[in-house]
C-alpha positions in Angstrom: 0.0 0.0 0.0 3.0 2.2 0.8 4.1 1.5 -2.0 1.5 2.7 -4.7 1.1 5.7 -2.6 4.4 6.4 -3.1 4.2 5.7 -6.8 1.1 8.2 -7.5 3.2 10.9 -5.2 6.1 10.3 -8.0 4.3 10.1 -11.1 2.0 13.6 -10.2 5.5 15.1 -9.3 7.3 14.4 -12.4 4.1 16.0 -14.2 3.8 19.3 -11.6 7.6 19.4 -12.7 6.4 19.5 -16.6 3.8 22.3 -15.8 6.4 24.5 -13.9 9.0 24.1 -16.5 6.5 25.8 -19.2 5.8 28.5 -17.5 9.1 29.5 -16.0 9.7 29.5 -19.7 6.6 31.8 -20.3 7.9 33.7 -17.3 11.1 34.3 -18.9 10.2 35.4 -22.0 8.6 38.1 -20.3 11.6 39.5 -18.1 13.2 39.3 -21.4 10.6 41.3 -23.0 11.5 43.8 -26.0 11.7 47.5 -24.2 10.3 50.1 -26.6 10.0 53.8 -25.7 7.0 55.7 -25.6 6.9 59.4 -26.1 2.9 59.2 -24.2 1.4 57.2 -22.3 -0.3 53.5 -23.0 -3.8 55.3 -23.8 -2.4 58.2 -25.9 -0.8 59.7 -29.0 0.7 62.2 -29.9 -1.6 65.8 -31.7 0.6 68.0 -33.1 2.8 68.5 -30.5 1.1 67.4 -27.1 0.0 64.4 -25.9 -3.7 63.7 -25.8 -6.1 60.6 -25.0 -6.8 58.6 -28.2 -10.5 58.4 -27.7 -10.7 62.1 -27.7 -9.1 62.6 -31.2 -10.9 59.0 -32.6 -7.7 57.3 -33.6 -6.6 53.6 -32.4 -3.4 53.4 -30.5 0.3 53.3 -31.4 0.9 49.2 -32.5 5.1 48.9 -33.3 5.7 47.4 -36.4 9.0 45.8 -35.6 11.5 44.9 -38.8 15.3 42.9 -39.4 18.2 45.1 -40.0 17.6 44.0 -44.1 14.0 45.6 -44.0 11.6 42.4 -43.2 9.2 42.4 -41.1 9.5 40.3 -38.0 6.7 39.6 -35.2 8.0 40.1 -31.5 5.9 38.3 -29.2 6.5 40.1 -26.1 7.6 43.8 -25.7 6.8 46.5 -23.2 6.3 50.1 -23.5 9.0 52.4 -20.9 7.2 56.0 -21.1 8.9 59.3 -21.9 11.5 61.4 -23.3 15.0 59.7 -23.9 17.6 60.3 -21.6 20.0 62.3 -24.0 22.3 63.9 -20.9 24.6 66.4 -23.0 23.4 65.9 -26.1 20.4 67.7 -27.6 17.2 65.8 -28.8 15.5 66.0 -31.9 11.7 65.4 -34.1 11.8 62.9 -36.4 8.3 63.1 -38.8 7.8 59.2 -41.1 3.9 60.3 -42.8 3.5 58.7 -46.1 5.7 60.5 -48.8 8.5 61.4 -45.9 12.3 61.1 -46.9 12.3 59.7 -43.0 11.8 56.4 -42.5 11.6 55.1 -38.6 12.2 51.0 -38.0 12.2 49.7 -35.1 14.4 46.2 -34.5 14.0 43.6 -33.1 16.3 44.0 -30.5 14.1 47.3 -29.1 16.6 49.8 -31.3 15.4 52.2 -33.5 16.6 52.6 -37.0 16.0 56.1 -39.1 16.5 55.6 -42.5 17.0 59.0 -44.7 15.6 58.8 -48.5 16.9 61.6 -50.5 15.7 61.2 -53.5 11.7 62.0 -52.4 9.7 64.6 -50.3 5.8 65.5 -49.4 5.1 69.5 -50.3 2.3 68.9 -48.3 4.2 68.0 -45.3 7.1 70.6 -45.8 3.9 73.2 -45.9 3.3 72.5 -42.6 4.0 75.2 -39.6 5.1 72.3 -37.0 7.5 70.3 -39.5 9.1 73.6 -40.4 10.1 74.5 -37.0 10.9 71.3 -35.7 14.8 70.3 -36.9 15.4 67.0 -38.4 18.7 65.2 -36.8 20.0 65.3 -40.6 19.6 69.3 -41.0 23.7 69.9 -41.4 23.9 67.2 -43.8 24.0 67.7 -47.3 24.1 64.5 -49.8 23.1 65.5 -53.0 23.7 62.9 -55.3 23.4 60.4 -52.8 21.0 57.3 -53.6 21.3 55.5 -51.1 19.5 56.4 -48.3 21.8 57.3 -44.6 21.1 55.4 -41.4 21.4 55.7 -38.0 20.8 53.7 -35.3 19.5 54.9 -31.7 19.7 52.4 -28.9 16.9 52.1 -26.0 16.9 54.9 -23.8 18.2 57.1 -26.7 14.8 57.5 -28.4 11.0 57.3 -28.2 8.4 56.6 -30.7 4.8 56.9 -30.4 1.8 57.5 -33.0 1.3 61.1 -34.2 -2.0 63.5 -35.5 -1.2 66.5 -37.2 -4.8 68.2 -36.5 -4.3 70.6 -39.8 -4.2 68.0 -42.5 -6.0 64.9 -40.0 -2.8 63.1 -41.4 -1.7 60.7 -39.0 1.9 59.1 -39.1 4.7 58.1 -36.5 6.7 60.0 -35.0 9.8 60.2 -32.9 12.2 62.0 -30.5 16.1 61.1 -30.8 19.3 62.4 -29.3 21.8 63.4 -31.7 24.8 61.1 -31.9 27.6 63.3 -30.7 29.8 64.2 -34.1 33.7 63.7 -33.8 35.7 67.3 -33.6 37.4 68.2 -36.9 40.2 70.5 -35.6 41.0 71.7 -38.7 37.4 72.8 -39.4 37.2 76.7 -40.3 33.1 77.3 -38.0 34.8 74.8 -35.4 37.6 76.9 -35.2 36.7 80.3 -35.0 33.2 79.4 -33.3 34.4 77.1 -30.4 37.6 77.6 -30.1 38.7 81.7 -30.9 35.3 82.9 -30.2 35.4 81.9 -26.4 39.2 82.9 -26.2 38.6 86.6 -27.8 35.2 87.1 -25.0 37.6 86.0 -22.6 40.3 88.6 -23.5 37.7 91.5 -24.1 36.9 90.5 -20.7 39.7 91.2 -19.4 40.8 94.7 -21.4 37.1 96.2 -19.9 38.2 95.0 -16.2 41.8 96.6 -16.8 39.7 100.0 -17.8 37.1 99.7 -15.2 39.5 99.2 -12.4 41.9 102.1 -13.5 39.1 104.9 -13.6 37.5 103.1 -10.5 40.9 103.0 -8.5 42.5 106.4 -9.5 41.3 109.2 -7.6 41.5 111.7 -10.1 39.8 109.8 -12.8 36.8 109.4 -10.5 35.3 112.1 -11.6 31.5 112.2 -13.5 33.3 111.2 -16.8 35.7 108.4 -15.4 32.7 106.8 -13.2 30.8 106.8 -16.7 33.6 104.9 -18.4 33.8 102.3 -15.5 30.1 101.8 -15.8 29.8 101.2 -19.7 33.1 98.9 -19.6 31.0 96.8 -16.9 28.3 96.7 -18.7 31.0 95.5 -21.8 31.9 92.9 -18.8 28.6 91.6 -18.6 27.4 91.4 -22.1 30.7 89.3 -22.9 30.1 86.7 -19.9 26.6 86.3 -21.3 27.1 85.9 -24.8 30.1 83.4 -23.8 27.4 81.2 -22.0 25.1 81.4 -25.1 28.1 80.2 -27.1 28.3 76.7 -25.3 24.2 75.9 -25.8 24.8 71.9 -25.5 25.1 72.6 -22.0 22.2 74.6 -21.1 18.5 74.2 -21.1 15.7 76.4 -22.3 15.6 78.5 -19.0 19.3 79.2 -18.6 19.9 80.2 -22.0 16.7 82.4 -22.1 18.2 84.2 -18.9 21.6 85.0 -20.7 19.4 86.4 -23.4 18.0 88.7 -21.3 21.2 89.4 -19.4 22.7 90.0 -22.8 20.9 92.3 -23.9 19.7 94.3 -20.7 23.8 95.1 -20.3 24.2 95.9 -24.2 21.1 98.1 -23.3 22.9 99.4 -20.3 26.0 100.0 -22.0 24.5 102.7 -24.7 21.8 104.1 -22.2 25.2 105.4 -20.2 27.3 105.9 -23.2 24.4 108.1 -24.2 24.5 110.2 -20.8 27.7 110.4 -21.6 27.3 112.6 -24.4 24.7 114.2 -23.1 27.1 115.5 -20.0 29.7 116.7 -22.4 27.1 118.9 -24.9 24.9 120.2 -21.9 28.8 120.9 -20.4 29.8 123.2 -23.4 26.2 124.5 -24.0 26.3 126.2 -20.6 27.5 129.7 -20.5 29.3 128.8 -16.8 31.5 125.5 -16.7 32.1 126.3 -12.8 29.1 126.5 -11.8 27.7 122.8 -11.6 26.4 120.3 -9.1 28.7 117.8 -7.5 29.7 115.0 -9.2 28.6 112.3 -7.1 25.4 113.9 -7.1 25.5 113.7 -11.2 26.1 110.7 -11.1 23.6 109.3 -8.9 21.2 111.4 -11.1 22.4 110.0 -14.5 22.2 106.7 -12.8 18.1 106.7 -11.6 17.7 107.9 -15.3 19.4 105.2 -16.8 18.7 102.2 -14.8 15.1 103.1 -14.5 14.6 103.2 -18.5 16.5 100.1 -18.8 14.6 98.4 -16.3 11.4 99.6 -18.4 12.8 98.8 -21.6 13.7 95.2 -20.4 10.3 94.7 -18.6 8.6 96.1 -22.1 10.4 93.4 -24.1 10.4 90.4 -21.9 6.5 90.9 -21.4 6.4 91.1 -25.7 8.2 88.2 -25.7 6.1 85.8 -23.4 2.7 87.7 -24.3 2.4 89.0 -27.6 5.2 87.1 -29.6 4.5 84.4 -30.9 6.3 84.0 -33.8 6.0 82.6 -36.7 4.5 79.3 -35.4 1.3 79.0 -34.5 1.5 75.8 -31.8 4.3 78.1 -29.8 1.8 78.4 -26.9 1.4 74.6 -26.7 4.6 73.5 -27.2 5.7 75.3 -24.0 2.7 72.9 -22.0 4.5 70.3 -24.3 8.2 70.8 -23.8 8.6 69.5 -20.0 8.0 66.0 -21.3 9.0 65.7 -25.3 10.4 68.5 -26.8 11.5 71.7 -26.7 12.1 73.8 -29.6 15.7 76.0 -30.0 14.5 78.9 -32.2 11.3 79.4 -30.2 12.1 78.4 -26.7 15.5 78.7 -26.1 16.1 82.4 -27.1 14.1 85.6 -26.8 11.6 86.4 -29.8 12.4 88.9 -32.7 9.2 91.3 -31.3 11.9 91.4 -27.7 14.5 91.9 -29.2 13.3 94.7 -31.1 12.3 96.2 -28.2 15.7 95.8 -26.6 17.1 97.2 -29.7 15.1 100.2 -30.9 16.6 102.5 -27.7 20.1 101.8 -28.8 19.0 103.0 -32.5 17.5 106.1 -30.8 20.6 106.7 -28.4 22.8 106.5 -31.5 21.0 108.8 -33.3 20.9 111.1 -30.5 24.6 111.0 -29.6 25.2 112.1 -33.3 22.5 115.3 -32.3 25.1 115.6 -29.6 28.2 115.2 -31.4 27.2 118.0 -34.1 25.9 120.2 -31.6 28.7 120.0 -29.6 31.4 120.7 -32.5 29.9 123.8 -33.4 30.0 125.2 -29.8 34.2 124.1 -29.9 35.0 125.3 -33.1 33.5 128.8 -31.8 35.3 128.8 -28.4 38.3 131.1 -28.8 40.3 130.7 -25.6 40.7 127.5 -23.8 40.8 127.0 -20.2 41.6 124.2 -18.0 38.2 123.3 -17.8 37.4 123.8 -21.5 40.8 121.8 -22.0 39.3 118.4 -19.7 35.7 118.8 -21.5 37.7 118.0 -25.1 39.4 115.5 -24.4 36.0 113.9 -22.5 34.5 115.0 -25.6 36.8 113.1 -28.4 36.9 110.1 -26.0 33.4 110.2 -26.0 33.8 110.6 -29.9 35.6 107.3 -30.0 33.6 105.2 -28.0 31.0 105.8 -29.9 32.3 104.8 -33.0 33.8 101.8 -31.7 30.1 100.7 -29.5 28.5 101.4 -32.5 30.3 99.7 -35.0 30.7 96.4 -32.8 26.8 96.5 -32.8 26.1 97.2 -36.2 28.1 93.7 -36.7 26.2 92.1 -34.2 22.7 92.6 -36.0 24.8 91.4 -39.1 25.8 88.9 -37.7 21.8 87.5 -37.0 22.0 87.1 -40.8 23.3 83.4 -39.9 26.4 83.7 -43.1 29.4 82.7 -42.0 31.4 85.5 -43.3 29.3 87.9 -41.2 29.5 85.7 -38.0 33.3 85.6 -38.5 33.5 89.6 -39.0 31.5 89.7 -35.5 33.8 87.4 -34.0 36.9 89.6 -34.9 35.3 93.3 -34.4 33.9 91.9 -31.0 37.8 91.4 -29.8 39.4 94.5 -31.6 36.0 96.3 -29.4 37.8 95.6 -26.3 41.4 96.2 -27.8 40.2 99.9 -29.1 38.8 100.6 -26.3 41.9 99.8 -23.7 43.6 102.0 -26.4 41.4 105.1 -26.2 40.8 105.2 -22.3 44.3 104.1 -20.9 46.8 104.1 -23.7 46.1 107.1 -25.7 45.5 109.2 -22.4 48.2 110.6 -21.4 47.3 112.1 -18.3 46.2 108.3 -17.6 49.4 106.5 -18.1 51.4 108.7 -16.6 49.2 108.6 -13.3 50.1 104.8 -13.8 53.7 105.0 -14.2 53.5 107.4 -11.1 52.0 105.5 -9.1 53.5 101.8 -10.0 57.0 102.5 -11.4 58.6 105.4 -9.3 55.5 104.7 -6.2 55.3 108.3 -5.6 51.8 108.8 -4.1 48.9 110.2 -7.1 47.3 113.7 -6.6 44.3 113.4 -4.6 42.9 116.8 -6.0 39.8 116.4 -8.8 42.7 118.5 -11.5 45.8 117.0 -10.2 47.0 114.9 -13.1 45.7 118.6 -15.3 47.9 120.9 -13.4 50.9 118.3 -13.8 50.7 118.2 -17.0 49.1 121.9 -18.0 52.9 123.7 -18.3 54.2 120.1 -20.6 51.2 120.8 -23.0 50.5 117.0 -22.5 47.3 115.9 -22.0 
C-alpha cells in the first residue's frame, strides 16, 4: 500500500515538474521582453505636439511594427512600452516626422533599437507646408548628400529614443513620430566654423573681458579719474563685462537648457542696453557741459552721477520689462503651436528657435533704444562741434571737457560699429558671424587704447603710481595741473 502511494506521489510530481518548466519558460520570456519607448502614455498619441487621449481625437493606438536590419518584417511576441522622453544627458534631442511620402523612415528592430533611414531622393510639399514640421529640426539638417542614392542610417539604442503614433490636426494626417538624441559628431580640428566658433570665439570674450576690467578698475581705483566722466567709463566697460560673460554662456548651448539660455538672453541684452543708455549720458554731460554759459558753476559729481544713474537704470529696467513681457505675451512667432509646445516641452520636446532664445518682437524692443541713443549721440556730437570750433580761448576746464568729448567721440564709433556687426551677424552667413567674432575682440582692444593708452594724463598717473611709487594727486585736477605747463594731456 506504501508503495503505490508512493508511486502516484512520483508520477503527479514528475508532471507538476512538466507544468512548472513551461511557465518559468513563459515567465522568462517576459523578463526578457522587448523594451520600446514611448513618447505618451499607453492610452495616448501624440496631436501635433502634445499628448492627448486617443479616444478624444478618434484614432486607435500606437501598435510597433517591428523589422530585421535588411527591412523584413518580423513579429515580436513580447515587448513592453518604458514611457517618456530619452535620456540624452549632454546631447540635444531632436523630431523625427515618417507620414507617407517622408524622406524619413523610422524601423524599429527587433532587438528594441530604432533605426531612421534617410531617403533623398523623395519629399511631401504637403508635409514641408506644414508650420510644425518647419520649426521642428530634423537630426540630418547639417547634412547635405546631393547625389546620394542610397539612403543614410542611423541607429539609436533604448533609452536614446521614443516613438509613439502622431496627428497632425491641420491635415488629419496621421503618421509616427519620434524624438532622438543626436549622436555626438567627432571634432574636426582643422574645421574653419569649429575653429573660429568654439575655439577663438570663447578665447577673444575672454580677452575682451579682461581689457574692460583693466579700464574699469583704473578709472575706479585712481582718484583723479573718479570724476562724473571716469565713473561713466567704468560703468559702460561693466556693462561691456557683462554682455561678454553672457554671450560666452550662449556660445556653449549643449550645456544649457531652455531656462538658462533664455536668462543669458536677457542678461545680454539688458547690459548691451545698459551700455549705450550710459554711453548716451555720456554725451549728453559733455554737450549740456559746453552749451552752458558757466562751466564752474555745476552740481557735484557724485550727485550727477547718482542722477544719471536713476535715469538710466530706471529706462533700462522699463525697456527690459517692455520686451520680456512682448516676448512671453504678444510674440508668438511665426508658429502658430508656440503656446502649446511650452505645455508640451517639460516632457518631449522643446524647440531652440522658439524656446531657447528671446523672440524677434523682444528683441526689437531691446534694440530700438540703442538706435535712438545712437541717433541722439550724433545730435550731440554735431551740436557739440559747433560750440568748440566757436570757443576762442581755452581753459583748463574747457581743455578736460575736449578731451571727455573726443573720447566720447571714440567710444561711440567703436560701440557702434561692434553693434552694427552684431545685428549682421543675425544674418546666420558665416562670413558675417566671423566679421563679428573679430570686431567683437578688436572692441575691447580699441577701447583699452582710447581710455588708458592714448591718455596721457592716464598712463602717466600709472607710471607714477606703480613704477617710481610716488603717491597720485588726490585733488579732482591734479593729473591737469601736472601736466598743463608740458602741454601733454
Amino acid at each position: 500500500m506504501n508503495f503505490i502511494i508512493l508511486y502516484l506521489m512520483l508520477i503527479t510530481s514528475m508532471s507538476l515538474g512538466d507544468v512548472g518548466e513551461q511557465d518559468l519558460n513563459e515567465i522568462s520570456e517576459e523578463a526578457n521582453a522587448v523594451i520600446i519607448n514611448k513618447c505618451c502614455e499607453e492610452n495616448e498619441i501624440m496631436v501635433d505636439s502634445g499628448c492627448r487621449l486617443a479616444e478624444i481625437v478618434n484614432q486607435t493606438l500606437w501598435k510597433p511594427q517591428f523589422k530585421t536590419e535588411d527591412g523584413k518584417d518580423v513579429d515580436v511576441k513580447y515587448f513592453r512600452y518604458v514611457h517618456g522622453v530619452p535620456d540624452c544627458e549632454t546631447t540635444e534631442m531632436r523630431g523625427i516626422f515618417q507620414f507617407g511620402k517622408s524622406e524619413d523612415e523610422l524601423n524599429l528592430l527587433s532587438d528594441g533599437r530604432l533605426r531612421h533611414l534617410i531617403h533623398h531622393e523623395h519629399s511631401s510639399d504637403s508635409i514641408k507646408e506644414d508650420t510644425l514640421m518647419i520649426n521642428t529640426f530634423s537630426i540630418h539638417d547639417p547634412i547635405v548628400i546631393p547625389e546620394e542614392k542610397e539612403p543614410t542610417s542611423f541607429i539609436h539604442v533604448q533609452n536614446k529614443y521614443c516613438m509613439d503614433k502622431i496627428l497632425m490636426a491641420n491635415t488629419n494626417e496621421t503618421g509616427e513620430y519620434a524624438v532622438v538624441c543626436i549622436p555626438e559628431v567627432k571634432i574636426n580640428w582643422r574645421d574653419t566654423s569649429f575653429l573660429m566658433k568654439k575655439i577663438l570665439n570663447p578665447l577673444f570674450h575672454a580677452i575682451a573681458m579682461v581689457l574692460f576690467l583693466i579700464v574699469a578698475i583704473i578709472y575706479f581705483v585712481l582718484p583723479t579719474l573718479r570724476d562724473l566722466a571716469g565713473n561713466i567709463i567704468t560703468t559702460i566697460n561693466v556693462c561691456l563685462i557683462v554682455s561678454q560673460a553672457a554671450d560666452l554662456v550662449r556660445i556653449f548651448t549643449e550645456f544649457s537648457n531652455h531656462v538658462s539660455f533664455m536668462i543669458t538672453d536677457i542678461i545680454l541684452y539688458i547690459s548691451l542696453l545698459g551700455a549705450f543708455f550710459w554711453l548716451n549720458s555720456f554725451g549728453f554731460y559733455v554737450w549740456k557741459t559746453f552749451k552752458s554759459r558757466n562751466v564752474f558753476l555745476r552740481v557735484t559729481d557724485v550727485r550727477k552721477y547718482c542722477y544719471y544713474s536713476s535715469v538710466v537704470w530706471s529706462s533700462v529696467t522699463v525697456m527690459a520689462a517692455m520686451a520680456i513681457c512682448a516676448h512671453f505675451l504678444l510674440d508668438t512667432g511665426t508658429n502658430p503651436n508656440r503656446k502649446m509646445r511650452t505645455q508640451f516641452s517639460s516632457s518631449i520636446l522643446v524647440d531652440d528657435a522658439e524656446q531657447e532664445t528671446i523672440g524677434w518682437l523682444g528683441i526689437a524692443i531691446f534694440f530700438t533704444p540703442v538706435a535712438f541713443t545712437i541717433i541722439f549721440n550724433i545730435f550731440f556730437y554735431i551740436t557739440t562741434l559747433k560750440v568748440i570750433k566757436r570757443i576762442n580761448i581755452y581753459g583748463r576746464i574747457h581743455h578736460k571737457l575736449k578731451g571727455c568729448f573726443n573720447l566720447f567721440l571714440q567710444l561711440f564709433l567703436i560701440m557702434t560699429t561692434a553693434w552694427l556687426f552684431l545685428l549682421l551677424s543675425w544674418l546666420n552667413f558665416d562670413g558675417l558671424i566671423y566679421a563679428h567674432i573679430v570686431v567683437n575682440i578688436l572692441q575691447a582692444i580699441l577701447v583699452f587704447y582710447v581710455c588708458v593708452v592714448r591718455q596721457s594724463h592716464v598712463t602717466f598717473l600709472l607710471r607714477k603710481s606703480c613704477c617710481y611709487a610716488e603717491p597720485i594727486p588726490t585733488g579732482e585736477w591734479g593729473d591737469e595741473m601736472t601736466h598743463m605747463n608740458g602741454g601733454n594731456y
